[in-house]
C-alpha positions as CSV (number, residue, x, y, z in Angstrom):
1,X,-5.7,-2.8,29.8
2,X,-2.3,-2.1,30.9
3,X,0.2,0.0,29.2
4,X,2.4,-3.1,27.6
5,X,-0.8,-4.9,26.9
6,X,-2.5,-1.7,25.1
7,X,1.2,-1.2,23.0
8,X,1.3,-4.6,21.5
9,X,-2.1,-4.6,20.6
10,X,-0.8,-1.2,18.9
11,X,1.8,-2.6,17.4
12,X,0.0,-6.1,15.5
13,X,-3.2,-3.7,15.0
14,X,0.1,-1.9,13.0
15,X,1.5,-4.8,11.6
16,X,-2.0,-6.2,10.0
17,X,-2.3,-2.9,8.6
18,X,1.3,-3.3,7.0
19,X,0.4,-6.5,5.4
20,X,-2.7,-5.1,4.1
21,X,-1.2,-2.4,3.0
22,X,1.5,-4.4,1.3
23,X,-0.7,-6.9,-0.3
24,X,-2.8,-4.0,-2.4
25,X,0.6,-2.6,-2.8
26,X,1.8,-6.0,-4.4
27,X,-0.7,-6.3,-6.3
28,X,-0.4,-2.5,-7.8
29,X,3.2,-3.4,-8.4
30,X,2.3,-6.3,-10.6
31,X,0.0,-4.1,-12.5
32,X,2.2,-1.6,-12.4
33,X,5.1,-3.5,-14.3
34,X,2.5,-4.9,-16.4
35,X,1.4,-1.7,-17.8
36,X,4.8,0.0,-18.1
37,X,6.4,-3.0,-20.2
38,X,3.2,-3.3,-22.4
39,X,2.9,0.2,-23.2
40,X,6.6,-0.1,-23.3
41,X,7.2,-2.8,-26.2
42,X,3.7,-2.2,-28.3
43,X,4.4,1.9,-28.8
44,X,6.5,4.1,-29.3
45,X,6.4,6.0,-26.4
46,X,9.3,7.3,-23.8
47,X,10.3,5.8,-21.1
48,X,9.1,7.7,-18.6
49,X,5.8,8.3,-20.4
50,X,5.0,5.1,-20.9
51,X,5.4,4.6,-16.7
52,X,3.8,7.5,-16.1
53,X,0.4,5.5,-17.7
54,X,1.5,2.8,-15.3
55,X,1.4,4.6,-12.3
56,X,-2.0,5.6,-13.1
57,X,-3.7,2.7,-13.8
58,X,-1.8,1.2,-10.6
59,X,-2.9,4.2,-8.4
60,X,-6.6,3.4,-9.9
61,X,-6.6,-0.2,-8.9
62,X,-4.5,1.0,-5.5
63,X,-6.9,3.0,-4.5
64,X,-10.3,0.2,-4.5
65,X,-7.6,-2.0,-2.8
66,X,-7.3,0.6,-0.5
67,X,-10.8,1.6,0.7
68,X,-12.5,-1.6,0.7
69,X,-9.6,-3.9,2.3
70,X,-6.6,-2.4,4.2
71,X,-8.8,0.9,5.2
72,X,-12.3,-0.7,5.0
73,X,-12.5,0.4,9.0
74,X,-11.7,4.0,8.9
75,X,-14.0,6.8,8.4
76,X,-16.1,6.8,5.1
77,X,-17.8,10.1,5.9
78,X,-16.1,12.6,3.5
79,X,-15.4,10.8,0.6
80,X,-14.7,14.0,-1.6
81,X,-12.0,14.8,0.3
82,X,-10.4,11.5,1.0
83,X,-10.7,10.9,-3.2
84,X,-9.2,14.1,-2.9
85,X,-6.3,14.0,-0.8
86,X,-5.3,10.4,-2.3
87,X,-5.0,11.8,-5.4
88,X,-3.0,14.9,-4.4
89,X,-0.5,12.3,-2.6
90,X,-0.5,10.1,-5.0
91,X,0.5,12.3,-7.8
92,X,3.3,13.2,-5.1
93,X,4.3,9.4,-5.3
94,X,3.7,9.3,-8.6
95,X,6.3,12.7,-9.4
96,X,8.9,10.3,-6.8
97,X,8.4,7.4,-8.6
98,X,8.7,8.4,-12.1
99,X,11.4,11.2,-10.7
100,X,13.6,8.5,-10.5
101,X,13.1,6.7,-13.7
102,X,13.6,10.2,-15.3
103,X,17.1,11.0,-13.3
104,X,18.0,7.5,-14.4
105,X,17.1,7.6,-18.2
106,X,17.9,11.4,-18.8
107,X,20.3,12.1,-16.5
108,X,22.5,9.0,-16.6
109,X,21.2,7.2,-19.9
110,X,20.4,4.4,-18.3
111,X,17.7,3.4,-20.5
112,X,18.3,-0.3,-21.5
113,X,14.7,-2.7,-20.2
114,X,16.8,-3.8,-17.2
115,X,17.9,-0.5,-15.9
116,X,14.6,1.0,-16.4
117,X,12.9,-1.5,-14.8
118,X,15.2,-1.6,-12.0
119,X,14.8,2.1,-11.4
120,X,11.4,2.1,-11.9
121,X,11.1,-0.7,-9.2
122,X,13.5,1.9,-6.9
123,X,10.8,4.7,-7.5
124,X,8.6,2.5,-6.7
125,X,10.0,1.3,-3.0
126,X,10.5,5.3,-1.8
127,X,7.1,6.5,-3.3
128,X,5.4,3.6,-1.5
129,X,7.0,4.6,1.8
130,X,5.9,8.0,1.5
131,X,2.3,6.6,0.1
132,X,1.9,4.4,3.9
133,X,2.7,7.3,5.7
134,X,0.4,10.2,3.8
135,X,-2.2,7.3,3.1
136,X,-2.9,6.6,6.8
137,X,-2.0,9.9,8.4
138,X,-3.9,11.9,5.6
139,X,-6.5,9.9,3.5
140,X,-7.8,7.1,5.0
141,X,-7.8,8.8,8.9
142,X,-10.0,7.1,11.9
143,X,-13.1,9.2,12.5
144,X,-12.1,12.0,15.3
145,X,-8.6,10.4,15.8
146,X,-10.1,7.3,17.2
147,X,-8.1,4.0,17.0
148,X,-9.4,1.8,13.9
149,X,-12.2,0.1,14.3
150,X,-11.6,-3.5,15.6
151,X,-11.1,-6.3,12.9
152,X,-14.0,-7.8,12.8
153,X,-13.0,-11.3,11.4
154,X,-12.6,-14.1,14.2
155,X,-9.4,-14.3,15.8
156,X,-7.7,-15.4,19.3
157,X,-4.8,-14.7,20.5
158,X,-2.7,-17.1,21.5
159,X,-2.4,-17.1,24.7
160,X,-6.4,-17.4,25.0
161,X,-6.1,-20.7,22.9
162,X,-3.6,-21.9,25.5
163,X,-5.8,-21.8,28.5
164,X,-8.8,-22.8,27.1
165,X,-9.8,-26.3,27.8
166,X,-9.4,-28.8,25.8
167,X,-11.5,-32.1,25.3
168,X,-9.2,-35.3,26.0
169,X,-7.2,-36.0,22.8
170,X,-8.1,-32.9,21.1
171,X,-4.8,-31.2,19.2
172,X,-4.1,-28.1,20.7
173,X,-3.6,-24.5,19.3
């Protein structure tokens, strides 16, 4: 495999990680925001309390997401430790997030629905970058450094649909 050949394959093996990662991630926002504004409008409690719960449940149904879609390939010896390390980074994300909401609502008064759901939605964006980076570098790591295992739905790549043969009248691609 040549060097350009082996660096794209890097780079969508990188990019289908991404969109898994961001798809969980999605998904953790909606619950996220689901959480915060319930708690939010049926009790009585603060602001940054009530997203506080939020981030946990999120980081709960995060984490499932996690292991068994965007990191079902990487190494499952160890779970102690990767259950471990998530949550020590995610209690990291979760200190960003809600960091935020708290600097916002204490430190500004910005404290009306909209502004706390826009800040909690800014919290959310940096702690997530941090999350993809500690997630894959720390957590969810390929056994002995090794590249992921290989996806192993079917798939082509393009090019090898193109010069494949095809039957008379049969659409291409």
């Amino acid at each position: 495999m040549s060097e350009r050949s082996a660096l794209r394959s890097r780079l969508e093996q990188l990019l289908r990680e991404v969109a898994k990662f961001g798809a969980v991630g999605g998904a953790g926002v909606v619950v996220n925001f689901a959480v915060f504004n319930l708690v939010r409008h049926l009790t009585e409690l603060p602001v940054v309390r009530a997203s506080v719960i939020a981030t946990v449940v999120a980081t709960g149904t995060n984490y499932l997401g996690y292991r068994y879609f965007t990191y079902r390939d990487r190494d499952k010896q160890g779970r102690t430790r990767e259950l471990s390390l998530f949550l020590l980074f995610s209690i990291a994300g979760l200190i960003i997030e809600n960091g935020m909401l708290y600097a916002a609502t204490y430190g500004f008064g910005w404290d009306s629905p909209l502004q706390s759901n826009v800040f909690k939605f800014l919290g959310i964006g940096v702690a997530t970058l941090f999350r993809f980076w500690s997630y894959r570098t720390w957590v969810f790591r390929t056994p002995d450094g090794a590249e992921p295992l290989p996806d192993t739905r079917p798939h082509e790549p393009e090019q090898a649909r193109e010069r494949q043969p095809q039957p008379h009248g049969a659409p291409r691609g």
